[in-house]
C-alpha positions, 0 to 999 in steps of 0.5 A: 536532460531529464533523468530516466525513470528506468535507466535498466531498459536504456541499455538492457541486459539479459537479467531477468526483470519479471516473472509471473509463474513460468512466464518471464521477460528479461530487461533485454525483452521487456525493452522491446515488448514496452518500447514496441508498444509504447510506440502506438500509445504516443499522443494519448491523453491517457490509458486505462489498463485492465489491471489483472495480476498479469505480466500483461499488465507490467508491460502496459504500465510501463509502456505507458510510462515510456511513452510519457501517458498516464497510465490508468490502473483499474481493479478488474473486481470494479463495479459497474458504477465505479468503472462508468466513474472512472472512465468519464472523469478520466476518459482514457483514449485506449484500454490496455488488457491481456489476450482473451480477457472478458472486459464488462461492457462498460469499457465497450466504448472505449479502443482496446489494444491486446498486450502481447509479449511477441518480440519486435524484429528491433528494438525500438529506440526508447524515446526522450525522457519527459519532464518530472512533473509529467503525470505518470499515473492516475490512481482512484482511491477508495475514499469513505465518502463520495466518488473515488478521486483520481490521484495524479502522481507525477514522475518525480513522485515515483523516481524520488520515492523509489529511490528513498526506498531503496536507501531506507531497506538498501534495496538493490539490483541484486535483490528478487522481490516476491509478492501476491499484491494487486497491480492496481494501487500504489503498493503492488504497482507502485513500488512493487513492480516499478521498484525493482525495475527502477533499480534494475532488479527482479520482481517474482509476482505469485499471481495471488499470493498463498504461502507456498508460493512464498515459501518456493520463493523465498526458499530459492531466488528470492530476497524480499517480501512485500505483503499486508498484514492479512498476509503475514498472518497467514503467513505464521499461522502456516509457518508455525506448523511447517518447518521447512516454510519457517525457515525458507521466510528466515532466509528473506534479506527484508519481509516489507508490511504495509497498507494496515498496521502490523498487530504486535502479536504478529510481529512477534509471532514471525520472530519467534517462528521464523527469526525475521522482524517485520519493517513496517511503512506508511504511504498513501496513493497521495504521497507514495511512502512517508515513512519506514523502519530502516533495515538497519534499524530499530525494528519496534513493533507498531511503529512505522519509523521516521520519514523516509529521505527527502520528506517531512512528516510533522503532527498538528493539532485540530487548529493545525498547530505543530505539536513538538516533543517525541513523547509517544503520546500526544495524538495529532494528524500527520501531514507530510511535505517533500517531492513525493506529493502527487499533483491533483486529484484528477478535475477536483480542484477544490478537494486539492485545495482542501487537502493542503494546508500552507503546502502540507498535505493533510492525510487525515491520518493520526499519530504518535511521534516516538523517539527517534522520529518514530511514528505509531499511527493510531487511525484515522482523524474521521474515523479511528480518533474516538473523543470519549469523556472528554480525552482523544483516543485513537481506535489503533491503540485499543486494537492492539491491546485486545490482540494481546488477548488469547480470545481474540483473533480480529479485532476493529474498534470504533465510536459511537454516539454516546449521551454521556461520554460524547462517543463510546469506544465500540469493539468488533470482535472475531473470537477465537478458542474459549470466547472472552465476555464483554467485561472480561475485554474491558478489563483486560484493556483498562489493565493494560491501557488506561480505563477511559480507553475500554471498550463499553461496547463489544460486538461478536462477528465471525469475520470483519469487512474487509476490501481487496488490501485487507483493510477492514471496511469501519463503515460498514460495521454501523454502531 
C-alpha cells in the first residue's frame, strides 16, 4: 500500500488546518470540503487552478491531489499570452476558482468548477493512495528564454522533500506557519501550504503579506515564518522602529528565507533588532528544496547549508568535471540527484534530456562548497557567473559587498561585453542617503573583495526590476 501524501485527512481531527483572515477550515472540514470535491475531479487529465491567495485554492489543490489529478497552479497576474501557452501545452479538463472570481477570456473555453466550502451531509471516503510517481503537480517556470516549461512534480518528490524539511527545521504538528506567498509556485504552494498539511499542522496565509500581519501572527499562534528577502527587509526596516513588532518576530521558533539570497546586511539587521537568525534554503520548481541551514545548526549568512536529507548536491566544472574540497572559493554549477527530482518538463523531451547529465540534474546555478558542506551560491551559470580578465566571478559575491556600503540600498550586478576584459562587471544600483560615486563603489568592493571583481560600470536607478517573488529581472537591466 502506497503511503499517504496526507495521513491527517485519513483520520481527521478538529485542529485547525488553514486559515486565511477570519475563514478557517479544520482537518475534520477540509477532509470533507477536498474529499466532496475531489469526487467530481476523478478521471481528469489534469486541472488548472485559478491560484488567488485563497483558501479556495487550498481546497483545490488538494483536492486534485486526493483525487490523483495533477493540479495545475496558474498566476492570476498572467498575461494573455502566457495563459494561451499554459493552457495548450497542458490542456486542463476543468478550471478550479473561487466564487465570483472575473476569469480572462482565455480560460472561456475551458469547464470551470466553483470551489465552495459548503460541507457535505458525509464525509466522502478518501480514496486509495496513488502511486509515487504519479504527477501531482505541474508547475510552469518563469525561464530567461522561450516559453515557460511545465515542471512535472511527482508525488514522492513532494512526500520525500517534505519530510526532509521537517527533519532539517524540526517542523512538527505542532508548529503555526505564517506567510504572505503566492500559491502558484513551489514555495508558497509547495511547501508552504502542502507542508503543514502533510505533517498535520496549521498554515495562517495573510492574503499578502504586510508586517502587520506578521507581527499579529507571530505575536499569537504562531511559530514559523516563511518569507523572501523583499519580505524580510521590510520586515527590519519596520521592526527597527516599532518594539512591540521586533519582539513579536523574536518569538518565531524558525524565520525560513528563500527564493533569492538573503544580503548579509539584512541577516544582521534582524539579529540585532529582533535576536533571530534567518535559516536560508535553496530549491528550484525542478528539485523542491536541495538544501538548508538546519535549525540547530550553524547559521552563516550567505550561505544555504548542505543538502537536506536524501539529496545529493555536488559542483562540477564547465567540462562537468567534479570539483572536491570545501574551500569556499572554487565556483562550479550545482547539480543535485535524490528522490526530490521532478519527472519532465511537461511535452519537452529534449529540454529533459538536456537538463541531465549521467542522471544529475543540471540547475544552472553556481556555488561555493564551504566547510561543513555549506553551500554559498554565487548566481546564476548564464547569467551571474561574470568571466572578466581572465578569472570567473560570481555576480553574487559583488552584490553582497556593495550592500556592505551605507550608500546602497539595492544592488544587481551584471556582465557586459568588454573589448578588453572578455566581460566587465556591471553594477545597478538604488541609492540611499548620501548617494556614493562610481569609484567610490569600486574601491569600496576591491577593498573588500579582490580588484578584478570591481564594478567598471555603475548605473544609478530608483528601483530594480523585480517579478512576483522579488527576484530581480537581469534581463531587463540591458548593459
Amino acid at each position: 500500500m502506497n503511503s499517504p501524501l496526507f495521513p491527517a485527512l485519513l483520520d481527521p481531527t478538529d485542529r485547525e488546518a488553514i486559515r486565511f483572515g477570519d475563514r478557517a477550515l479544520s482537518y475534520r472540514e477540509l477532509a470533507a470540503v477536498a474529499g466532496s470535491l475531489a469526487g467530481r475531479l476523478t478521471g481528469a487529465s489534469r486541472v488548472a487552478v485559478w491560484a488567488t491567495p485563497s483558501i479556495e485554492t487550498c481546497v483545490g489543490v488538494v483536492a486534485a491531489l486526493l483525487a490523483g489529478v495533477p493540479a495545475v497552479p496558474i498566476n492570476p497576474k498572467i498575461g494573455e499570452r502566457e495563459l494561451t501557452h499554459i493552457l495548450t501545452d497542458s490542456a486542463p479538463g476543468l478550471v478550479l476558482s473561487a466564487p465570483g472570481v472575473e476569469l480572462p477570456g482565455g480560460l472561456a473555453g475551458v469547464n470551470r468548477v466553483e470551489v465552495t466550502l459548503d460541507l457535505p451531509e458525509t464525509t466522502p471516503e478518501i480514496t486509495a493512495e496513488p502511486g509515487p510517481e504519479t504527477p501531482a503537480l505541474i508547475i510552469y517556470t518563469s525561464g530567461t528564454t522561450g516559453a515557460p516549461k511545465g515542471v512535472v512534480l511527482p508525488r514522492r518528490s513532494i512526500s520525500s522533500n517534505l519530510d526532509s524539511l521537517a527533519t532539517a527545521w524540526e517542523w512538527t504538528a505542532e508548529d503555526v506557519l505564517v506567510h504572505g506567498l503566492p500559491l502558484f509556485h513551489v514555495h508558497g504552494l509547495g511547501i508552504g501550504v502542502l507542508g503543514p498539511l502533510r505533517l498535520g499542522g496549521t498554515l495562517h496565509h495573510l492574503g499578502s503579506f504586510s508586517t502587520a500581519g506578521i507581527g499579529a501572527e507571530l505575536g499569537g499562534a504562531a511559530t514559523m515564518m516563511f518569507g523572501v528577502p523583499t519580505m524580510y527587509s521590510r520586515l527590519v526596516a519596520d521592526a527597527e522602529t516599532d518594539p512591540e513588532l521586533a519582539k513579536a518576530v523574536g518569538r518565531a521558533r524558525l524565520l525560513v528565507s528563500g527564493s533569492a539570497p538573503l544580503p548579509a546586511t539584512v541577516h544582521q539587521r534582524i539579529a540585532a533588532a529582533t535576536g533571530q537568525l534567518v535559516v536560508e534554503r535553496y530549491g528550484m520548481s525542478e528539485t523542491l528544496m536541495n538544501c538548508s541551514v538546519r535549525a540547530s545548526g550553524e547559521r552563516r549568512p550567505g550561505t544555504v547549508g548542505p543538502a537536506v536529507d536524501g539529496v545529493e548536491v555536488r559542483l562540477v566544472d564547465e567540462s562537468g568535471a567534479l570539483i572536491e574540497g570545501e574551500d569556499d572559493e572554487t565556483v562550479g554549477e550545482i547539480e543535485v540527484r535524490g528522490p526530490n527530482l521532478f519527472l519532465e518538463y511537461l511535452n519537452r523531451p529534449d529540454a529533459t534530456a538536456e537538463a541531465f547529465r549521467d542522471g544529475w540534474f543540471r540547475t544552472g546555478d553556481v556555488a561555493t562548497r564551504g566547510k561543513d558542506g555549506y553551500i554559498r551560491i554565487v548566481g546564476r551559470r548564464a547569467i551571474d557567473l561574470i568571466k572578466t580578465g581572465g578569472y570567473k566571478v560570481g555576480a553574487g559575491e559583488v552584490e553582497n559587498a556593495l550592500l556592505e556600503h551605507p550608500g546602497v540600498a539595492e544592488v544587481a550586478v551584471t556582465g557586459a561585453p568588454d573589448d578588453d576584459l572578455g566581460e566587465r562587471i556591471v553594477a545597478w544600483v538604488v541609492p540611499q542617503g548620501d548617494a556614493p560615486g562610481e569609484q567610490e563603489l569600486a574601491d569600496h568592493v576591491a577593498r573588500l573583495l579582490t580588484p578584478h571583481k570591481r564594478p567598471r560600470t555603475v548605473h544609478f536607478l530608483e528601483s530594480l526590476p523585480r517579478n512576483d517573488m522579488g527576484k530581480v529581472m537581469k534581463k531587463a537591466l540591458g548593459s
